[in-house]
N, C-alpha and C positions, 0 to 999 in steps of 0.2 A: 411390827417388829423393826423395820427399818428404821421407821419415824421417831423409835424410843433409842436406836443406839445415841452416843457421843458423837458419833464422826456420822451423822445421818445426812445423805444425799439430798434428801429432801423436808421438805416440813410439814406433817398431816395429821396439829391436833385433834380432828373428828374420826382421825381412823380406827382407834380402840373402842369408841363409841360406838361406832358403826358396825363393826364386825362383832364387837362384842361374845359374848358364852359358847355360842354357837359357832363363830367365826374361828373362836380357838380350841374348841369340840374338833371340826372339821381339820386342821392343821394337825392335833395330834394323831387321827384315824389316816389322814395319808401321810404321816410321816416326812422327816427328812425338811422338815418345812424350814430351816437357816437356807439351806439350798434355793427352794423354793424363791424365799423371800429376797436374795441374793438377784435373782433373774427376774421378777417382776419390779424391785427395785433399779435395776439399769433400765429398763423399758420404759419404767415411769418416768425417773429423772430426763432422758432423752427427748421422749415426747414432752415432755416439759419444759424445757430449753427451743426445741423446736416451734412449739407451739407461739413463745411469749415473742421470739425471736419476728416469727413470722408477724403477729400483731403487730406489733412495734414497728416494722418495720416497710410491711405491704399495705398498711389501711384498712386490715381486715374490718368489715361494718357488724359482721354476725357470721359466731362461729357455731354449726349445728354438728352435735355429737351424736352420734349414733350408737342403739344399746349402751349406752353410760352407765349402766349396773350403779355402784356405789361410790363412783369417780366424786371427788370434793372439788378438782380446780377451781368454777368458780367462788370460793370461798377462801382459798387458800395461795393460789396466786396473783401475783400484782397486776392487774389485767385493769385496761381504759375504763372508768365509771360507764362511756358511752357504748363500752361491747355490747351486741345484744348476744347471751348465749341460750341456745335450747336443746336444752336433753331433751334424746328421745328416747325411750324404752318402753317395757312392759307395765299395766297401771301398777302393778303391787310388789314392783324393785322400787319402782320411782316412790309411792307410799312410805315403806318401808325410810326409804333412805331422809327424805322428808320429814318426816315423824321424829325421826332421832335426832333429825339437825336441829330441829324446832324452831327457836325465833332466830338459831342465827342470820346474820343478813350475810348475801352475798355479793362482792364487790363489782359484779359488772348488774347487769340486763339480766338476772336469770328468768328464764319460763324450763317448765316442764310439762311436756307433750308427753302423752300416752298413746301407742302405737306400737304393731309388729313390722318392724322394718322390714321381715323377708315378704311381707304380705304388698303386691303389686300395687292395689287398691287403697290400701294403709298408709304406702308410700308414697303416692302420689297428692295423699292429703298433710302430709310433710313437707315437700316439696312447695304445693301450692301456699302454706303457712310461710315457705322463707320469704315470700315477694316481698318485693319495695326493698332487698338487700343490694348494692351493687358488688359488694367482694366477700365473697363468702367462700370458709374454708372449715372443711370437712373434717372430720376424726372418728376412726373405726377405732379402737383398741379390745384386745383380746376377742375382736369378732370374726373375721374374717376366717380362720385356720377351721370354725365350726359351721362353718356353710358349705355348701355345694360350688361346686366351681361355673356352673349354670346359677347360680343364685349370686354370686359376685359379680357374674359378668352382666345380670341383668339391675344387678343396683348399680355397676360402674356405669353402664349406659345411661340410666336413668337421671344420676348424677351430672353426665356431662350433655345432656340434654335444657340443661340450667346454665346458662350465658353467665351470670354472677358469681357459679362456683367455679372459685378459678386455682384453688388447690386445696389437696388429697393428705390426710398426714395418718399414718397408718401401720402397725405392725405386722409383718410378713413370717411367713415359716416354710422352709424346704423342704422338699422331698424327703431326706435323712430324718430332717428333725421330723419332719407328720411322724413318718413312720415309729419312730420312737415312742412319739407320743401314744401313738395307738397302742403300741405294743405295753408301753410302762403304767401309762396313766387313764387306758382305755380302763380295763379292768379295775381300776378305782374308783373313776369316777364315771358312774354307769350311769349310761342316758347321755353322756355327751360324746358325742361322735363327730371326731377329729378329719376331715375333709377338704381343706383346700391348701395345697401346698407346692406350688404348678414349680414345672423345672425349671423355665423361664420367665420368672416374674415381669420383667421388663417388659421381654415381648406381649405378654401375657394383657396388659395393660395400655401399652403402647396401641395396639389393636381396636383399644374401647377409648381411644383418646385422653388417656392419659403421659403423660410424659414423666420419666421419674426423675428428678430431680438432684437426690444424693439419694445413700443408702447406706443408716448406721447399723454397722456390723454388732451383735450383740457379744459376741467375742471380744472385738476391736473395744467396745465400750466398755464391760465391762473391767477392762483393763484400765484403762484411762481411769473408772471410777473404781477404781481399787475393790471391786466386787467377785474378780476371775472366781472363775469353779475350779481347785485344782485339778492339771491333767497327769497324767503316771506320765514318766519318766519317758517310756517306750513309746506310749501315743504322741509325743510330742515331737520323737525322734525323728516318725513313720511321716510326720506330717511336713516336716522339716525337710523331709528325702523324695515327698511328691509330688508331681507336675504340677504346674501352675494353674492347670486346670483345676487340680482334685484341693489345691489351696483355696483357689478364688469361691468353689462349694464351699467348701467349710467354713471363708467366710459368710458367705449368704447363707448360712445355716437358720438365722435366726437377724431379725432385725427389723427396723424402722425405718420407713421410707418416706419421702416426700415428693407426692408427684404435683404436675402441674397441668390445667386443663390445654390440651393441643386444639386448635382451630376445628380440626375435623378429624374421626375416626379414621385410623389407616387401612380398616375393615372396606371402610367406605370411596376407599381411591386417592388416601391422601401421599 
């Protein structure tokens, strides 16, 4: 939907292709999908700004994406011939998505690994595939908020247990927003269970050696990309007239972070 407006934030000729009958079956059964596509549109364009920015600009050698579901970038962004990128997911998203692409080629290093990331064992044969990287940088997107908070913190460990991964590029969700989700979107879409959305992201992370870096407001961005959700009148009043505290939430409601690997876990006595 994005990719087809006039004033589209980004460009993703394989997205129709990809989501295709089914992909807009699902969109009219939950509804309200302009919205929808509204807010995974700032997400995307961000982490894609973030992401090229980073390349370009840190020496990234090999960026590994984790659960990539039906993500195109390598295909669709201007990214170094010499990236090596490697999707990791499930065999039959990655199949799937493959299949449809078909001979297109894509502009860096692509590989596609088959793997359950939350699986310990799974993961550490991931890990052991990135070697012979020296700067390598991470990307969770739309994963994280459906894990365990024990299951984040034992992939952040795992992660920064890799010398070469030296930053995190990752979408975040808050306590307010889980809980919405649970409440709105739990009930639609059954089987997915909405679960990590710590009070203190920072801390949160900071703990497992990572360091955050920025953090784009998905409020704050949405604005900037002329994508805002309208708010009534009242809510904006109420928001207007409350501490700094209950602002600085509702900024971090929603958003994209960039962390960076710290020398040593502060779990660990740093």
């Amino acid at each position: 939907m994005e990719a087809e407006r006039p004033d589209a934030i980004f460009q993703d000729p394989l997205s129709r292709r990809l989501a295709g009958e089914t992909g807009e079956a699902i969109a009219r059964a939950i509804g309200d999908a302009d919205m929808i596509a509204r807010g995974i549109a700032v997400r995307t364009a961000v982490m894609d700004e973030l992401l090229l920015h980073k390349v370009a600009r840190a020496e990234v050698d090999l960026l590994l994406n984790l659960a990539a579901g039906l993500d195109t970038r390598p295909w669709r962004l201007a990214l170094p011939a010499t990236l090596r990128w490697i999707d990791v997911d499930l065999p039959a998203i990655l199949k799937y998505k493959l299949d449809v692409i078909g001979s297109e080629r894509a502009v860096c290093q692509y590989e596609a690994l088959h793997a359950d990331i939350t699986d310990s064992a799974a993961r550490a044969r991931v890990l052991e595939h990135c070697g012979g990287a020296r700067r390598v940088l991470v990307v969770t997107e739309g994963l994280l908020v459906y894990l365990r908070p024990a299951q984040v913190a034992a992939l952040a460990h795992d992660l920064h247990g890799q010398s070469a991964f030296k930053w995190w590029l990752t979408d975040l969700t808050g306590p307010r927003a889980l809980e919405m989700l649970r409440r709105v979107w739990g009930p639609m879409l059954r089987g997915a269970a909405f679960q990590f959305g710590p009070t203190d992201s920072v801390e949160f992370f900071r703990q497992l050696g990572w360091h955050e870096l920025l953090f784009c407001s998905s409020q704050v961005e949405a604005r900037r990309l002329h994508r805002r959700t309208p708010m009534p009148l009242l809510s904006r009043l109420l928001l207007l007239l409350s501490s700094p505290a209950r602002r600085e939430e509702f900024k971090r409601l929603s958003g994209v972070a960039l962390l960076a690997r710290a020398a040593v876990p502060a779990a660990d006595g740093a």
